[in-house]
N, C-alpha and C positions, 0 to 999 in steps of 0.2 A: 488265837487272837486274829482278828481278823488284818487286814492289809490297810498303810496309809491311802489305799489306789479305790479300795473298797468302801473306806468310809466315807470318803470324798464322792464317791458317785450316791451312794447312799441319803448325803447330805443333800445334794444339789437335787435328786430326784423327791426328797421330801419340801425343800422349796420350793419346787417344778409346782406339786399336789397345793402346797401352801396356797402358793399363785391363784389357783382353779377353786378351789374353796373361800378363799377372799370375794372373789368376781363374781361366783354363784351369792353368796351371803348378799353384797350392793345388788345386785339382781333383783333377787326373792325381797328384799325392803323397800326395793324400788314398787314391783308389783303389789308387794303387800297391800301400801300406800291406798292404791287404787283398788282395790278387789276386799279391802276392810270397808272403804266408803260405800261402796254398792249393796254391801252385806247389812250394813246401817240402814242404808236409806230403803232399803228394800223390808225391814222387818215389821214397819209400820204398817203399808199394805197386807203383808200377808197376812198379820193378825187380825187387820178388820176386814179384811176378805172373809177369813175363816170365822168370825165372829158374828159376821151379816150371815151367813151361810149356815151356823148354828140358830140363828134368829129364826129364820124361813124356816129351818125345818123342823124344831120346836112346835112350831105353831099348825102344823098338819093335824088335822085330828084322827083319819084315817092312813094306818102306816101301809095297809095294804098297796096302798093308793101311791104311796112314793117310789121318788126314781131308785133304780134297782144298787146306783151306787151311792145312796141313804140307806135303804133298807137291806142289801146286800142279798145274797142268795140264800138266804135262809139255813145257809151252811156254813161248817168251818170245818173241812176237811184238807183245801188244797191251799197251801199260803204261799204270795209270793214275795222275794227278799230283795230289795231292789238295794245292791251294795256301792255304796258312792266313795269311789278313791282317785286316787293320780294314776295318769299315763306311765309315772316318771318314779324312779326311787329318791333317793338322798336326801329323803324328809323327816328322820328320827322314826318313830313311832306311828307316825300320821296315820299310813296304812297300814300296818300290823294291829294296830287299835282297832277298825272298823275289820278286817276279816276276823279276829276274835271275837268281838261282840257275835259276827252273824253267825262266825262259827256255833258259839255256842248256843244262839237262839234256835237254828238249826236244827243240835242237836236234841235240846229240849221238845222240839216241834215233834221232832220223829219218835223219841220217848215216848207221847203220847199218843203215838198213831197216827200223827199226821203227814199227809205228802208235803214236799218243799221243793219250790220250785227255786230260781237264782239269778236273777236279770244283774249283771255286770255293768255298772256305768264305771269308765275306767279298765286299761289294763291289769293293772297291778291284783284287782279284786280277782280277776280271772287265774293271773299267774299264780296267787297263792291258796286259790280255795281247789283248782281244778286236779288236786293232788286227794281230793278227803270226798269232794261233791261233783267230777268231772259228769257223769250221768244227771245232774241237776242244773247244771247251768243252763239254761235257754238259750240266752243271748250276750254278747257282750258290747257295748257301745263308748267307743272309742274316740280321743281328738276333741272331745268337748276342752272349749275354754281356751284353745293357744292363741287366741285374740281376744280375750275377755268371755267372759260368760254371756249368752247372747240369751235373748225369751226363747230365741226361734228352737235353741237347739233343747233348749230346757219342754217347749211346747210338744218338739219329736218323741224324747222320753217319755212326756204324759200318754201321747198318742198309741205309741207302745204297749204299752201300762193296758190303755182304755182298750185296744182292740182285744187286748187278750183278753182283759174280763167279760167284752160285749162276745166272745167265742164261748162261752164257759170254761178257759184254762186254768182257774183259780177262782177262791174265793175269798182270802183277805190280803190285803197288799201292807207291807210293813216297808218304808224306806231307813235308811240304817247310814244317817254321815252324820260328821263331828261339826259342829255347834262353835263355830269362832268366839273366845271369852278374850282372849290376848295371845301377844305373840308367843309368848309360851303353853299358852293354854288352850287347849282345844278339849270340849265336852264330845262325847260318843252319844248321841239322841236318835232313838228310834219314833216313828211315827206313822201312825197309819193313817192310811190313804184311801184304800179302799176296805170294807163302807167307812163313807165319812162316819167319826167319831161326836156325835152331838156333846153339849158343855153337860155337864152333871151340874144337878139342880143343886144349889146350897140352902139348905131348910135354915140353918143358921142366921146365915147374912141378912142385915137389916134390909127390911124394906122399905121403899121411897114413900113418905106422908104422899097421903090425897092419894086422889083415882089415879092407876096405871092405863097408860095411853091406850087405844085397840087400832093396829093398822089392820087397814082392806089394803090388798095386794089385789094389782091387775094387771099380766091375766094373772089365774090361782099359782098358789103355792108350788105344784105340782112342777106348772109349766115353767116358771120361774126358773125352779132348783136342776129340771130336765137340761137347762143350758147354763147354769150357773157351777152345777157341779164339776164338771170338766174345764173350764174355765180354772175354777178353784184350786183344782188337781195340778193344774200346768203351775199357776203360781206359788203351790204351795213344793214342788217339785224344783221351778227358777232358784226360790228360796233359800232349798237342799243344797243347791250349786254352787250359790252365792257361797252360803259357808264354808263349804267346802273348800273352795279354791281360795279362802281368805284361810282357813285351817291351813293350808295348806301350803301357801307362803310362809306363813308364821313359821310353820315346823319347820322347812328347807332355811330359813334364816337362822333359827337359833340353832340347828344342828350344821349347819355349815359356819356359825361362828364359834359353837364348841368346837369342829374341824380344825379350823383355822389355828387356835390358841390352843391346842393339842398339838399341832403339824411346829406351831412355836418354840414346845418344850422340848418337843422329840429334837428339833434343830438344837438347840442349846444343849443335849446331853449329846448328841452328838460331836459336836465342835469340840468337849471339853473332854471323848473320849478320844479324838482325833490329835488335839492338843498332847494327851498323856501319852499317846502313844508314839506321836512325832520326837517327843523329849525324849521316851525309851530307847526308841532307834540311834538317836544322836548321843546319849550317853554309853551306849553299848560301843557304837561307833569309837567315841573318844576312848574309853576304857583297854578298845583292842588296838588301837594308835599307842598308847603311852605303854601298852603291858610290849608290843613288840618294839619302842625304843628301849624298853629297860632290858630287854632281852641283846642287845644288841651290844 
């Protein structure tokens, strides 16, 4: 059994932890706040970014002809995994979610014979993959986001991305972060980047009465997409960020206030194992008081 001296320190160090799990939870809610609205406001662009960019390059009638990150390298040997997580731990799941996904996309990749390359946005993607893929990993890119999510730094990652492919280092780009739904919920969404993914045609879906519109583009399609693709890439990568770090609040909130009302419980069985054992000592006590006046 352990000591009145014991549990009391016990006690006061779990209210210590209690303390630092309260103040991180107001923290991560306070950020959330801010880093949900940006992830909102940012989703609209990206999707009619991505959607004017599916438009353009639809309308090409020679594929030979398109930029090489449309039409891609004619290959699908070397893929790159671009894993987006936290610098930071004490977010539940957040990051264990998105290195399982790549892990296993990874592993699927090489099943087939394919190479895998491993671009790290985020420590934590580094610390937990470089144990299974340490020979894989490229690069790791670190510090995004401790003052909000900037384009500037979201633009570096695309740049990244871009020089590798303009080298021939790969040839399909897969980015791999959680998808902000609420503060408990975060989706694991992969997507690819490079080559752009044009929309698939729906044979189905009704078609608009009357004649459909015919745009001329100037200059061509070509040149359009030459500077529009990269553009595309960086915001559809901000995007990736955005969620991310909105995920990513979410999760350090509810797991630092499941902390909090756990470090709660554990105080209260403490106190009341503390309390039973204080009464044992003071009964024992009395017990060998009265047993040596009777003796007496």
């Amino acid at each position: 059994m352990p000591s009145l001296k014991d549990l009391k320190i016990r006690i006061n160090s779990v209210k210590s932890t209690q303390k630092i799990t309260s103040a991180m939870k107001m923290v991560a809610a306070a950020k959330l706040r801010r880093a949900q609205e940006g992830a909102e406001a940012a989703r609209p662009y990206a999707l009619r970014m991505e959607g004017m960019v599916g438009a353009i390059g639809a309308s090409i009638g020679d594929p030979e002809g398109a930029p090489r990150m449309l039409a891609g390298t004619g290959q699908d040997k070397v893929h790159l995994l671009v894993a987006c997580t936290a610098d930071r731990g004490l977010c539940g799941g957040f990051n264990g979610s998105i290195v399982r996904d790549v892990r296993n996309l990874a592993r699927q990749l090489k099943g087939g014979g394919k190479t895998v390359k491993i671009l790290c946005v985020g420590r934590k993607a580094r610390d937990l993959l470089k144990r299974d893929f340490q020979s894989d990993i490229v690069d790791t890119v670190e510090g995004i986001g401790k003052k909000g999510i900037e384009y500037d730094e979201a633009a570096g990652v695309a740049a990244t991305i871009t020089d590798m492919f303009d080298a021939g280092e790969f040839d399909v780009c897969t980015i791999v972060f959680n998808r902000f739904k609420s503060a408990m919920t975060q989706v694991v969404t992969r997507q690819q980047l490079i080559p752009f993914q044009l929309p698939e045609a729906d044979d189905e879906a009704e078609k608009p009465e009357g004649p459909s519109a015919i745009y001329i583009y100037e200059p061509e399609e070509e040149e359009i997409l030459a500077d529009l693709l990269p553009r595309n890439m960086a915001v559809q990568v901000f995007q990736a960020l955005l969620e991310s770090a909105a995920s990513e609040h979410g999760a350090r909130m509810t797991a630092m206030d499941s902390a909090t009302r756990n470090a709660g419980d554990m105080i209260d069985n403490l106190t009341l194992t503390y309390n039973r054992t204080r009464q044992a000592f003071i009964t024992k006590e009395l017990i060998e008081i009265i047993s040596g006046a009777e003796a007496l």
